[in-house]
N, C-alpha and C positions, 0 to 999 in steps of 0.2 A: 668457154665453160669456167666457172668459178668454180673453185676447191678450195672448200673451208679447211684446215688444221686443226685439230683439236685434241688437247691434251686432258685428260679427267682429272682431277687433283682430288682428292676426299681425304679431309685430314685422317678420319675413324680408320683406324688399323690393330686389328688384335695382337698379330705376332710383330710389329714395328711401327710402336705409336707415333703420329705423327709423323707417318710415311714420306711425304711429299718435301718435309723438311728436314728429315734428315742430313745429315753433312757427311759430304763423299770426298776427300781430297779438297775441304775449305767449303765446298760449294754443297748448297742446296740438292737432293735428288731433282726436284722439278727443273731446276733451272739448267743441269746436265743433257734434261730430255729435249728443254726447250731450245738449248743450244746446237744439238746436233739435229732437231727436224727442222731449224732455222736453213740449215743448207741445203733443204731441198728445193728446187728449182721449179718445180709441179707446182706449188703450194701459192693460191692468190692470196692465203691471211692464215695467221697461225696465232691459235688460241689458248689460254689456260681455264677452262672452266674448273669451279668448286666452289663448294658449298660453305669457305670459312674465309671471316675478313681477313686472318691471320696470314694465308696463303697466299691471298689475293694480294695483300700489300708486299709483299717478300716478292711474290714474281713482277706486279709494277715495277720494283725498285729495281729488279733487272733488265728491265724493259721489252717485258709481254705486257699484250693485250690481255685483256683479262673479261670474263660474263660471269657473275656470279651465278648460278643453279643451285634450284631447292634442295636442299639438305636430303628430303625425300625419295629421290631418285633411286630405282631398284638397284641400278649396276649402272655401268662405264656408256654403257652405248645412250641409255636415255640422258646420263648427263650430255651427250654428243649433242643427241638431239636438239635436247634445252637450249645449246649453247648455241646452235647453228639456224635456231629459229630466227625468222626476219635478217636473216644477212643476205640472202638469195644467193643461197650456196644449191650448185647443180652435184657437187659431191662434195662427200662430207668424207675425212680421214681421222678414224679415233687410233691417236697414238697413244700409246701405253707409258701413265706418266710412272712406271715402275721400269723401264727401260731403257737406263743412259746411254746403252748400247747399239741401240737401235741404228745400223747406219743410214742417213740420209738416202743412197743410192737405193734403199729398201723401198722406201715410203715412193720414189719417184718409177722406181720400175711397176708395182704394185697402180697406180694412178697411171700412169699409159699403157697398162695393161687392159683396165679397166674404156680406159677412152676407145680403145682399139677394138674392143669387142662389147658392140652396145647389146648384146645379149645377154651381157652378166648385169646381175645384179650390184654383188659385191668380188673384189678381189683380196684377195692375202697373201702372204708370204710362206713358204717350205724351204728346208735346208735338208741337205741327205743327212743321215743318222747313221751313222757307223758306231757307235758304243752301247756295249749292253747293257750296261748302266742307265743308262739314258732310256735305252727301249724302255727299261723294266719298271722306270720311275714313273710316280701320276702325274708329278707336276708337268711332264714333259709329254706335251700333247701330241699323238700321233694322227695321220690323215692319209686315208688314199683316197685314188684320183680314177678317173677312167684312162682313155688312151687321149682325150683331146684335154686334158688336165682340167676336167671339171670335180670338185670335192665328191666323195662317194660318202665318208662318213671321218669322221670325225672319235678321237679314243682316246683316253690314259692308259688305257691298257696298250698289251703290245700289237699291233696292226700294222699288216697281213700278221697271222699266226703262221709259226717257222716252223710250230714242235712236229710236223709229220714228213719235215725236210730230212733225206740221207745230211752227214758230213758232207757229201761233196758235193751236195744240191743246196746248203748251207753256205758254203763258201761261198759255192757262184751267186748265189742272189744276194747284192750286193746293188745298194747300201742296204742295211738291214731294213729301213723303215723312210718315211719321209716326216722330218719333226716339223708341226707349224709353228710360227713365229707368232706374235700376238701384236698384230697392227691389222686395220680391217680399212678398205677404200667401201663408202657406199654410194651408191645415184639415191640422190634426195629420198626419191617416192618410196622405194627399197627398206631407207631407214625409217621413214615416218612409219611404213606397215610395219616395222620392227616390234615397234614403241608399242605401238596399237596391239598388237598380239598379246598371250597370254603365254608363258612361258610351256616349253610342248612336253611331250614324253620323256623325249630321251636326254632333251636340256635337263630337263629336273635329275635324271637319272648319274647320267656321265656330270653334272656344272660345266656343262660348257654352253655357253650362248648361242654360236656361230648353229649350232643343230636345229634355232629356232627357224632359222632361214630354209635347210632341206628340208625339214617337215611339213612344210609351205607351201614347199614346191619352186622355191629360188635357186637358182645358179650360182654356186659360186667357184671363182675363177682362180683355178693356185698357179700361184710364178713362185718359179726355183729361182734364187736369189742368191748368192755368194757370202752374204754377211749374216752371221749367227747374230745373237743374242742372248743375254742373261736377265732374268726377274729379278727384282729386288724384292723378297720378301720378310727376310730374317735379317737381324743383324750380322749372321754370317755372307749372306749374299752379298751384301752391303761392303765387305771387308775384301769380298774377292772381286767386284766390282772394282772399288779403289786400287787393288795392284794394279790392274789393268789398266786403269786412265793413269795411275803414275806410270807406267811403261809407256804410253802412247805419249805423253807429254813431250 
């Protein structure tokens, strides 16, 4: 099986122009991503698609592969696509070029997950959620699952709803929630019907993508994962982002 890599680079960014270049601890955001999905051991080829020479030269000169993709691209997944056409990639891994943090051991657990149950379409990552903070935030995507950990749906809001829990029925359900991670493994045909679709209901409703695949009628497969993650999308993210790689240094 061949497993493409693929990182989305889009320079256009409202809250943090020039997202992908920005400087985290000296380094490029992309080249942070590029560096830590470098370690996964899953991975036949890892990519940086985007839509701007600017990018593209800056991750050459770190040395990614590079596919330029049309500027026009709706979202992350069709740049995947673009980028993974004609390589004869049997899956395709859109890594989230807003996520330095993303660890390695994610991306590979996520991709033999995916190998092991050829009934899924796509797989992804979940981490338990213990802060209410977090529950209560949108940027921090919640998901339940069934009992064989297939996704049920997908929320920014808080999911499961706790408000008709006692205190002490409160306590016990623990973790409060399951947060998704934002890296997606797909089987080729999976992502092509992606692309080909029209964005659904609840995608449009919630902005979350991952909803076009249940509405489908696709499987998709969550593995609990040990390694969190943080979005870069603000220049404060950016700034708590960088404590962190200077502590791991």
């Amino acid at each position: 099986m061949k497993v493409v890599g693929v990182i989305p680079a889009r320079y256009a960014s409202t809250r943090l122009p020039a997202k992908p270049l920005h400087l985290i601890a000296g380094k490029p955001l992309v080249q942070w991503v590029w560096e830590a999905a470098s370690r996964a051991t899953t991975l036949s080829e890892l990519v940086v698609a985007t839509d701007d020479e600017r990018i593209a030269e800056v991750a050459r000169g770190f040395g990614a592969q590079v596919a330029l993709t049309p500027a026009q691209c709706p979202s992350g997944t069709d740049r995947v696509a673009a980028a993974v056409a004609g390589r004869g990639a049997d899956i395709a891994v859109n890594i989230q070029g807003d996520e330095p943090l993303m660890p390695a051991e994610n991306i590979d657990a996520c991709v033999r997950a995916l190998l092991d149950r050829p009934e899924a379409a796509v797989s992804t990552p979940m981490v338990p959620l213990h802060d209410e903070g977090d529950l209560a935030a949108p940027h921090v995507v919640k998901v339940v699952t069934n009992s064989h950990g297939w996704a049920l749906y997908f929320s920014r809001s808080p999911i499961p709803n706790r408000s008709r829990l006692s205190p002490a029925e409160a306590a016990a359900a623990q973790p409060l929630a399951m947060k998704h991670l934002g890296l997606y493994v797909y089987r080729r045909d999976a992502l092509e019907a992606f692309v080909a679709m029209k964005p659904s209901r609840y995608e449009v409703i919630e902005k979350l993508e991952q909803l076009r695949f249940l509405e489908a009628g696709y499987r998709i497969l969550m593995v609990t994962v040990a390694g969190d993650s943080i979005g870069v999308d603000t220049p404060a993210d950016a700034a708590a982002v960088e404590q962190i790689l200077a502590v791991r240094r």
